[in-house]
C-alpha positions as CSV (number, residue, x, y, z in Angstrom):
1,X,-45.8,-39.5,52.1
2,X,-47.7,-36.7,50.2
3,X,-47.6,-36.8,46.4
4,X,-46.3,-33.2,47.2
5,X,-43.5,-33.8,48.6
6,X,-41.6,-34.7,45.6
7,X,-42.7,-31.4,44.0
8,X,-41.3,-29.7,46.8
9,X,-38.1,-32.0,46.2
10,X,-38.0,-30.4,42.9
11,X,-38.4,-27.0,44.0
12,X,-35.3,-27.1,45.8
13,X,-33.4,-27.8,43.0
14,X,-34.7,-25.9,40.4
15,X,-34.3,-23.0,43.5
16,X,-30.5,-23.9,43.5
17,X,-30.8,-23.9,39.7
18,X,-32.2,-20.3,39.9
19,X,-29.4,-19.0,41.9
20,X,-27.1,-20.1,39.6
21,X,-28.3,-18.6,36.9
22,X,-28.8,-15.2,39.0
23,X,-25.2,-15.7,39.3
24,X,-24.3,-15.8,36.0
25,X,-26.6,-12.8,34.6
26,X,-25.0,-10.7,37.3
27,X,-21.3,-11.5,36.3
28,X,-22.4,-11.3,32.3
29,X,-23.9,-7.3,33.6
30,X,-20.6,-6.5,35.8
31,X,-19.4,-6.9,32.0
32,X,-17.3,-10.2,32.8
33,X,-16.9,-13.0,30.4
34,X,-19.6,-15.8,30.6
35,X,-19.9,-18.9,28.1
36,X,-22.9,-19.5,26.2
37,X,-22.4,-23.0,27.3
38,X,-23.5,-21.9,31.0
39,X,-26.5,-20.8,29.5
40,X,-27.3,-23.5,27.5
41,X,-26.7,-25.7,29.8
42,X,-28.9,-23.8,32.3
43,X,-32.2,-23.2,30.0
44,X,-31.7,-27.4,29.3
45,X,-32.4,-28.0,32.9
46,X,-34.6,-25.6,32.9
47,X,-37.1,-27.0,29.6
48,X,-37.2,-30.6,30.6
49,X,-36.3,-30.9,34.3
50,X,-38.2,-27.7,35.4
51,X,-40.9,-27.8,33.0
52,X,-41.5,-30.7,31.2
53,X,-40.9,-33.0,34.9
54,X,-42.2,-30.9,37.1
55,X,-44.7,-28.8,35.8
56,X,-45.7,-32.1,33.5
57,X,-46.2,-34.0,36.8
58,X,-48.4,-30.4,37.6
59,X,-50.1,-30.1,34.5
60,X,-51.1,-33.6,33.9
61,X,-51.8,-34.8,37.0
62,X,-51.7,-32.6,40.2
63,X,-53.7,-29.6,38.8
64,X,-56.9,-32.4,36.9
65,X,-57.4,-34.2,40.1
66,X,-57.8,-30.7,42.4
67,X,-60.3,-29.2,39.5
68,X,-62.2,-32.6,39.8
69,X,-62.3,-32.4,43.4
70,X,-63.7,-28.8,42.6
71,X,-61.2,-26.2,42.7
72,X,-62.0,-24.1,39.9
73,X,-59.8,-23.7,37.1
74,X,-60.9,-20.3,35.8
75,X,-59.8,-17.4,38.3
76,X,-58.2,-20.2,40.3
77,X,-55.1,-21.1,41.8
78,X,-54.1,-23.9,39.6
79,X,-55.5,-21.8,36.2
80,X,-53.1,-19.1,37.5
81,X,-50.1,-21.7,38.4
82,X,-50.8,-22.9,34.2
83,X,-50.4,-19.3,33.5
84,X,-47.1,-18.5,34.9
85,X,-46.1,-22.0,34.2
86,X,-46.9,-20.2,30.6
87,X,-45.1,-16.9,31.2
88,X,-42.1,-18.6,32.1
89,X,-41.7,-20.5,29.0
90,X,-41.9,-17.1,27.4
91,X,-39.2,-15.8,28.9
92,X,-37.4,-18.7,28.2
93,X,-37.7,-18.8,25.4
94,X,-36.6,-15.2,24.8
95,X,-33.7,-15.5,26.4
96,X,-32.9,-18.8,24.8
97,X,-32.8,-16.7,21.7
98,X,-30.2,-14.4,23.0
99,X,-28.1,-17.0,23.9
100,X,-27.8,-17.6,20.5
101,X,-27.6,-14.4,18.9
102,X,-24.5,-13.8,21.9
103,X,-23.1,-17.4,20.9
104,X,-23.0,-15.9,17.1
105,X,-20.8,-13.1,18.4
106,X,-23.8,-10.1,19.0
107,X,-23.0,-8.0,22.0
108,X,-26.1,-6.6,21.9
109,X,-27.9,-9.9,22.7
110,X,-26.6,-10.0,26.6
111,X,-29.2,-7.5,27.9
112,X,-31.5,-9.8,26.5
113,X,-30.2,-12.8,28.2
114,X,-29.8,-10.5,31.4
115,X,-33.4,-9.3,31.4
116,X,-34.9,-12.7,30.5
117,X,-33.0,-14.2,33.1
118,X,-34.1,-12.2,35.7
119,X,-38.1,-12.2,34.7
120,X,-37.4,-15.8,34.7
121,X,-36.2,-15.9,38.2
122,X,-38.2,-13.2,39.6
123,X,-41.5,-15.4,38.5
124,X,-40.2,-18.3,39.4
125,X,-39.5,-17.5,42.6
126,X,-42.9,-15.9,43.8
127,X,-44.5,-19.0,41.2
128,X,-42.7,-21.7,44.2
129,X,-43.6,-19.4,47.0
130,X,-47.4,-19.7,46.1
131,X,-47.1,-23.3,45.4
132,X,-45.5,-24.2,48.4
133,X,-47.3,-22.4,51.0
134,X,-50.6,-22.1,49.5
135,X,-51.8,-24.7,46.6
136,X,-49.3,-27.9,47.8
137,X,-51.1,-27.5,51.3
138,X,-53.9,-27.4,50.3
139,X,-53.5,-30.2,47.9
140,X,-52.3,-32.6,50.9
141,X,-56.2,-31.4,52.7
142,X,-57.9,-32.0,50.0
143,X,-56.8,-35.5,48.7
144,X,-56.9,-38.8,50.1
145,X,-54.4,-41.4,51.3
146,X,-55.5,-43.3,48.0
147,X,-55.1,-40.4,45.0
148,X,-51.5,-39.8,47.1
149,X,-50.3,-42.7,46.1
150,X,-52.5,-42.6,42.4
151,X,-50.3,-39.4,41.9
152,X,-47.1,-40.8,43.4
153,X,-46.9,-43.5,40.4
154,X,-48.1,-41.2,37.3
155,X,-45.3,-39.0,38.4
156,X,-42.8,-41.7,37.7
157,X,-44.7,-42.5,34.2
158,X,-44.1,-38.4,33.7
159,X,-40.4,-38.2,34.4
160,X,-40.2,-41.6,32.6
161,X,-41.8,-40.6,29.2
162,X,-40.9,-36.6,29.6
163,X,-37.2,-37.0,31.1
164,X,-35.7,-40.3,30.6
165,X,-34.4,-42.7,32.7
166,X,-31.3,-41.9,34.7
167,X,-31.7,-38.1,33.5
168,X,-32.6,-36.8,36.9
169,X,-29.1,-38.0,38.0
170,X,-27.6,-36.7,35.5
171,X,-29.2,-33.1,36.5
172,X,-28.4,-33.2,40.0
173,X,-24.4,-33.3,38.6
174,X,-25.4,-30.5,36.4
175,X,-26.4,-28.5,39.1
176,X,-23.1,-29.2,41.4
177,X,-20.9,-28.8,39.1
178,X,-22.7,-25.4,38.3
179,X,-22.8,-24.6,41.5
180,X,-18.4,-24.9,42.0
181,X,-18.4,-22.7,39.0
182,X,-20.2,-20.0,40.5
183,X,-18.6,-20.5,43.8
184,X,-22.4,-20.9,45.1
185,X,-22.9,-23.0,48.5
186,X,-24.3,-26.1,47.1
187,X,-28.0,-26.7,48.2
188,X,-29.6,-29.7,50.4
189,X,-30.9,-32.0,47.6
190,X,-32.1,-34.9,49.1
191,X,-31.9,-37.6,46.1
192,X,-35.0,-39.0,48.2
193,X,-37.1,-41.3,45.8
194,X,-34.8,-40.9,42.7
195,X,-32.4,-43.7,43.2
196,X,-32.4,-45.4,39.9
């Protein structure tokens, strides 16, 4: 098994998690009635399961052992993944700030959310693409059997010290229980290798 194939795990879900937010920026344009909650709840999957699991696991682990192994960093593909990983935060974080001006009662705030929402996805989206069919691929040339499995058991040391125990769980539920609210087909996420 490739040290990869739990990011692409991830992917999947944070895919599903896109769609649902999609979803919910569409209905709050079309002018219908969408709780902050939804929102909240969205852009907290998105900070620690999204970024602070996943592109942790990236950050920390993936993207230093392919620079050592001499990809370059600068004008590279992992120095560009860190720079959208970047971007998105951004708009996160924008939009995180509309949610709140909205939740205070300002109209005004849900082209904010809107437009954040869809940068957000719109990145995202290409972000997974590239990472998927370019840098992963290239990651399971470059490395051996040996840093597979090196990178296999720091990722549980991320999700342990960035997530929590039991949280990943607990995000899956999120996700489903998103996903019946939106009427969204659910998505195939295998819990493979998150049993706890």
């Amino acid at each position: 098994m490739f040290a990869t194939d739990i990011l692409k795990e991830e992917h999947r879900m944070i895919k599903r998690m896109l769609k649902v937010l999609t979803a919910a920026a569409q209905k709050l344009e079309g002018g219908e009635e969408v709780s902050p909650a939804v929102f909240e709840e969205v852009i907290d999957f998105i900070r620690t399961f999204a970024d602070r699991c996943h592109h942790g696991k990236e950050e920390q682990t993936l993207f230093p052992v392919l620079e050592r192994r001499g990809l370059p960093r600068e004008g590279g593909p992992t120095g560009t993944m860190r720079m959208e990983h970047e971007r998105g935060r951004e708009f996160v974080k924008a939009m995180a700030q509309a949610v709140e001006r909205y939740r205070g009662g300002d109209e005004e705030a849900k082209h904010a959310i809107v437009a954040n929402a869809r940068g957000y996805v719109d990145l995202l989206t290409q972000h997974i693409s590239k990472e998927d069919d370019v840098l992963y691929p290239l990651a399971e040339q470059v490395l051996g059997k040996k840093e597979h499995v090196e990178l296999l058991e720091k990722f549980e040391e991320v999700e342990k010290t960035m997530v929590g125990e039991g949280k990943h769980q607990q995000y899956i539920k999120l996700l489903e229980r998103l996903e019946r609210e939106f009427h969204l087909e659910p998505g195939e996420a295998s819990h493979h290798g998150h049993q706890r």
